[in-house]
C-alpha positions, 0 to 999 in steps of 0.5 A: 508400534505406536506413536508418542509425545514426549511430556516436558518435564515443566509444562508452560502451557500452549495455545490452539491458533487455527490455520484459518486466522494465520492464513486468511486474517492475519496478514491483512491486519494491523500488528496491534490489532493480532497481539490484541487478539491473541493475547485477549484468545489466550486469556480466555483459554486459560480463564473462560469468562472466570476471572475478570480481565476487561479492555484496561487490563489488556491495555496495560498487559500488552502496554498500548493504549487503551483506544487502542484495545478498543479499534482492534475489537471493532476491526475483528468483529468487522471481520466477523471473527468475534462478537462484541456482546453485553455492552455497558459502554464504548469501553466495557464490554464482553468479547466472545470469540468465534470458530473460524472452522464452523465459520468457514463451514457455514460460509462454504458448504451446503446445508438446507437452508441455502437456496436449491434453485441456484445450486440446480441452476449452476449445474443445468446452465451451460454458462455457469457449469461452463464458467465455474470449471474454468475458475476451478481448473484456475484456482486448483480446487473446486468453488463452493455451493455457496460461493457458486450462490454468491457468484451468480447472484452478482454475476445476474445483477451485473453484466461481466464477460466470463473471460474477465471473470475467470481472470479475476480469480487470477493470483488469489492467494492459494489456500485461502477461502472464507474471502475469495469471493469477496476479493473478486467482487472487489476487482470486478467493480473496480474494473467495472469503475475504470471502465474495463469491459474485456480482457483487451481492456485489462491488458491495456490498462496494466501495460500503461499504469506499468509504464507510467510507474516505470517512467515515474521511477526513472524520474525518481532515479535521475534525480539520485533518489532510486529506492524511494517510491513516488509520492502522490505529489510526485505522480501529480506533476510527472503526469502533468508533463507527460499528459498534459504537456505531452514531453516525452519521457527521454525528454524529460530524462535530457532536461533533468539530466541538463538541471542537475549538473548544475543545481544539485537536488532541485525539489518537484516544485522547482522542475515543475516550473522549469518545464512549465515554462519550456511549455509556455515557451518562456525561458527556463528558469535560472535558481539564484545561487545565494551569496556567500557569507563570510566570516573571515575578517577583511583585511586592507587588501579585500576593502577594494571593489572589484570595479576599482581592481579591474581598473589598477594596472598589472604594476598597481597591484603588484605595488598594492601587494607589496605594501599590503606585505610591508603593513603586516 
């Protein structure tokens, strides 16, 4: 018994892409930073630095341009998938790719070099041993050494509840390695910025930005635009009524609904003064209907004003349409 693939009468070829870029690169990134990327990997496959294609061949293979070609190679080596080596100028310059496997190793694993007191001390401290069994039964998996070293060493410098900690690890993406950390850190300074302290903190926090978001896309709907996300204006002037003004959003609802049968599509910038001025306990304001233009020729009948009409007797303007009739 064996195993066997079957070769393929014409042989068109087939590039190796790890898992590591699919999986945790990219999604996040731009669609003509990939096609540089794989196109450029391919290149190199087939070639290895023998024959000569440069950033301008590239730009007119992949039919883009050539600033183009150049901010891609600048966001993958921010990315530490590539290194921009042998630079002559902004433009001209070699590119040699990366092994994410050897680098999800380095970044992950133990060697010698990294620090032993820190992987000593993840184990003997009853809050870190604590704590990482927590984040391993929530992810799935076990941490790293290196991610353990990464860790503490935030987590010494900056003041965190454990609890919030182990809820940052909370929705990252399974499978995904060479960034979770990262992605962490990101969270628990941006909480820390929003001033979230505590688990309590963060469930408050979600249930109002959930709220407001769920109210801005009620406004949205009143106003017949229910698949359309709020604009930063749009959140601008909701929040100044529901903040500042203190209108409830049933309110709110009531008065849109009042506007809108009769004015059709009023824009933020006209409900916004409306509500300004129910706010100011003015009265609110009235858009002018614009007159209409007609194109039709006026005849005898239409030279009357509308003061001398209301004016005539029932008989007058029956006499007046008579003549109108016997003129034609």
């Amino acid at each position: 018994m064996s195993f066997k693939i079957k070769t393929p009468d014409f042989d068109l070829g087939t590039i190796e892409i790890e898992n590591i870029f699919i999986n945790d690169f990219m999604p996040s990134a731009d669609g003509v930073y990939v096609k540089v990327y794989l196109m450029a990997l391919k290149l190199a496959k087939d070639y290895n630095g023998n024959q000569k294609y440069g950033n301008k061949s590239l730009s007119a293979i992949l039919n883009i341009p050539l600033t183009d070609v150049i901010s891609a190679w600048k966001y993958w080596e921010s990315k530490s998938v590539v290194h921009i080596i042998n630079k002559i100028n902004d433009s001209n310059f070699d590119v040699e790719f990366i092994s994410l496997r050897q680098l999800f190793i380095d970044k992950n694993y133990y060697s010698p070099h990294k620090s032993q007191d820190l992987i000593i001390k993840s184990i003997k401290e009853t809050r870190y041993s604590a704590l990482f069994e927590r984040i391993n039964q929530n992810l799935g998996n076990e941490l790293q050494a290196n991610e353990r070293i990464s860790l503490m060493t935030f987590l010494d410098k900056n003041d965190t509840d454990d609890d919030l900690v182990v809820e940052s690890f909370n929705s990252l993406k399974r499978g995904a390695y060479t960034s979770r950390i990262n992605t962490v850190k990101k969270r628990l300074f941006n909480w820390k910025d929003l001033d979230i302290k505590s688990v309590d903190d963060l469930l408050n926090y979600k249930s109002k930005t959930s709220e407001t978001y769920i109210n801005y896309k009620k406004i949205l709907e009143a106003l017949g635009h229910p698949w359309d996300n709020p604009t930063s204006g749009d959140k601008e002037v909701i929040n100044k009524w529901m903040k500042e003004y203190n209108f409830d959003i049933s309110f709110i609802l009531t008065k849109i609904n009042e506007i809108t049968k009769k004015i059709r599509n009023p824009n933020m910038n006209y409900l916004d003064a409306v509500f300004t001025s129910i706010f100011k306990g003015e009265e609110p304001i009235k858009k002018a209907k614009p007159e209409s233009k007609s194109t039709k020729k006026k005849n005898t009948f239409h030279n009357f004003s509308t003061d001398d009409e209301n004016n005539l007797t029932e008989e007058e303007l029956e006499n007046m349409l008579v003549r109108n009739i016997k003129h034609r």
